[in-house]
C-alpha positions in Angstrom: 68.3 -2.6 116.1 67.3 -2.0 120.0 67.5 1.2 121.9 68.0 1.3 125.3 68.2 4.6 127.7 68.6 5.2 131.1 69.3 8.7 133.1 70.8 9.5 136.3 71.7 12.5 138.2 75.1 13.9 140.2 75.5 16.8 142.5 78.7 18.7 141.4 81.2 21.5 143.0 81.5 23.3 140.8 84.6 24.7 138.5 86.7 22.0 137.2 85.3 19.5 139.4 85.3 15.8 137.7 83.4 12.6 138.4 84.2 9.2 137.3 81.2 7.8 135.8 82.5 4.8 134.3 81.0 2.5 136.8 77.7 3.7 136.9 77.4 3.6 132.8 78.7 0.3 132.7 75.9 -1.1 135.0 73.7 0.7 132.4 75.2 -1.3 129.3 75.1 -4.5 131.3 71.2 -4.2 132.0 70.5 -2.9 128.6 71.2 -6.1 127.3 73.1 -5.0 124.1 76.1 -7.2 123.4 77.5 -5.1 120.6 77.1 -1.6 119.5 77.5 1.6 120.6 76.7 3.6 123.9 76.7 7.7 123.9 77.0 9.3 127.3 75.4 13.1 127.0 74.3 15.4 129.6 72.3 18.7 128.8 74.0 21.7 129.5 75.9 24.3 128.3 78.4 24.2 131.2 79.5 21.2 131.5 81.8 18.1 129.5 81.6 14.4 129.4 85.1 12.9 128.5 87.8 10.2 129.2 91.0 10.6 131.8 93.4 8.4 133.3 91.3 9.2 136.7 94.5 9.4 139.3 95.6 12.7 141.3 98.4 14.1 139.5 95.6 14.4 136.2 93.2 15.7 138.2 95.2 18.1 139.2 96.8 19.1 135.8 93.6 18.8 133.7 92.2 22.1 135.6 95.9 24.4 135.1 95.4 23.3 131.3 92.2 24.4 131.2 93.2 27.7 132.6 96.3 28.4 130.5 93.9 27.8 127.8 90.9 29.1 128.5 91.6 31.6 131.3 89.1 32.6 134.0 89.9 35.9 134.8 90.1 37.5 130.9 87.1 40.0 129.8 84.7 37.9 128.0 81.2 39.3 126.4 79.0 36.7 127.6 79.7 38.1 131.3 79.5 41.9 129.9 75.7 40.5 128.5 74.8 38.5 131.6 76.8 39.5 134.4 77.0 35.7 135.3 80.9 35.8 135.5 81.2 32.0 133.7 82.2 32.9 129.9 85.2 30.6 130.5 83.0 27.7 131.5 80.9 28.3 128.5 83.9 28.6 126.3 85.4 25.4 127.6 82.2 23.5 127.2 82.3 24.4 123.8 86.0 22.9 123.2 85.0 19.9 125.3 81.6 19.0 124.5 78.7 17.5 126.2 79.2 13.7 125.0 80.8 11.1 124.5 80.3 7.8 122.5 82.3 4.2 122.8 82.0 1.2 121.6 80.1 -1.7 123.4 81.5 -5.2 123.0 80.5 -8.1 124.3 78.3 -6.3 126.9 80.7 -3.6 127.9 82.1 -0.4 127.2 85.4 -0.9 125.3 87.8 1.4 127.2 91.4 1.2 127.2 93.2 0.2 130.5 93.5 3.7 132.0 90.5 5.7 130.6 87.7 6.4 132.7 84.5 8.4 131.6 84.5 11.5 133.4 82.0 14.2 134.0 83.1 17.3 134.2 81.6 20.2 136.0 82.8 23.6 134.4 80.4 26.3 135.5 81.5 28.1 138.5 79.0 26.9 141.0 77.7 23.2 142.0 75.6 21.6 140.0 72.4 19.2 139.8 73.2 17.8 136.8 71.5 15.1 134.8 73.0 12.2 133.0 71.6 10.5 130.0 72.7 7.0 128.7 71.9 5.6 125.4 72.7 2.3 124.1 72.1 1.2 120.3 73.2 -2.1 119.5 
C-alpha cells in the first residue's frame, strides 16, 4: 500500500463562502501516482467544511439560506455567551458538515459524478487562511 500527501492553502471570505477545489485535488491524485484507491480531502479547523455541490449559481446561492433556516445566525448560542466570538453558528454547522471528505480514485482520478464538485466551505464569520490537506492511499 502507498501513501501519498500533499497540502495547499486558500484565502477565504468568510461566512458561507465556497471554493471549488476539485481541480486542484485532482492534480494532486494525478502526481501521486495511485491508480486505484482512495483520496481524503481534510482541512483542520473547527470552522469550516469540505463537501461536494453541483458548483453553478443558483446552488450557491441556496446552499447558504439552507444553512440559515437550519442553523440560524442570529439565535443566542452559549459558545458566543463563553467567548464573545459571535460564530456559534459556524461552529454548529461545522459540526453537521464536517471537515472531510473521502472518494474513490480510479484509474488515476477522483470518481465524481458528472455534476459534483469538491467544495471548500468557509463558515466562520471572517476570511480565512485556511490549509488544505490531501491524502491518497492506494
Amino acid at each position: 500500500m502507498v501513501v501519498y500527501r500533499e497540502e495547499f492553502y486558500i484565502d477565504t471570505k468568510g461566512e458561507v463562502h465556497m471554493i471549488d477545489i476539485t481541480s486542484k485535488v485532482r492534480e494532486i491524485v494525478r502526481r501521486s501516482g495511485i491508480k486505484d484507491g482512495i483520496v481524503n480531502v481534510f482541512s483542520p479547523g473547527s470552522t469550516c467544511a469540505i463537501s461536494t455541490i453541483e458548483y453553478e449559481p443558483g446552488l450557491l446561492k441556496d446552499f447558504p439560506r439552507f444553512l440559515e433556516r437550519i442553523i440560524p445566525k442570529n439565535i443566542e448560542y452559549e459558545h458566543h455567551k463563553r467567548w464573545h466570538d459571535d460564530n456559534g453558528h459556524s461552529h454548529v454547522r461545522a459540526t453537521l458538515l464536517k471537515s472531510s471528505y473521502t472518494a474513490p480514485v480510479i484509474d488515476g482520478d477522483v470518481y465524481l459524478g458528472t455534476w459534483q464538485q469538491i467544495v471548500f466551505i468557509e463558515l466562520d464569520t471572517r476570511p480565512r487562511h485556511r490549509r488544505i490537506i490531501v491524502t491518497i492511499v492506494g
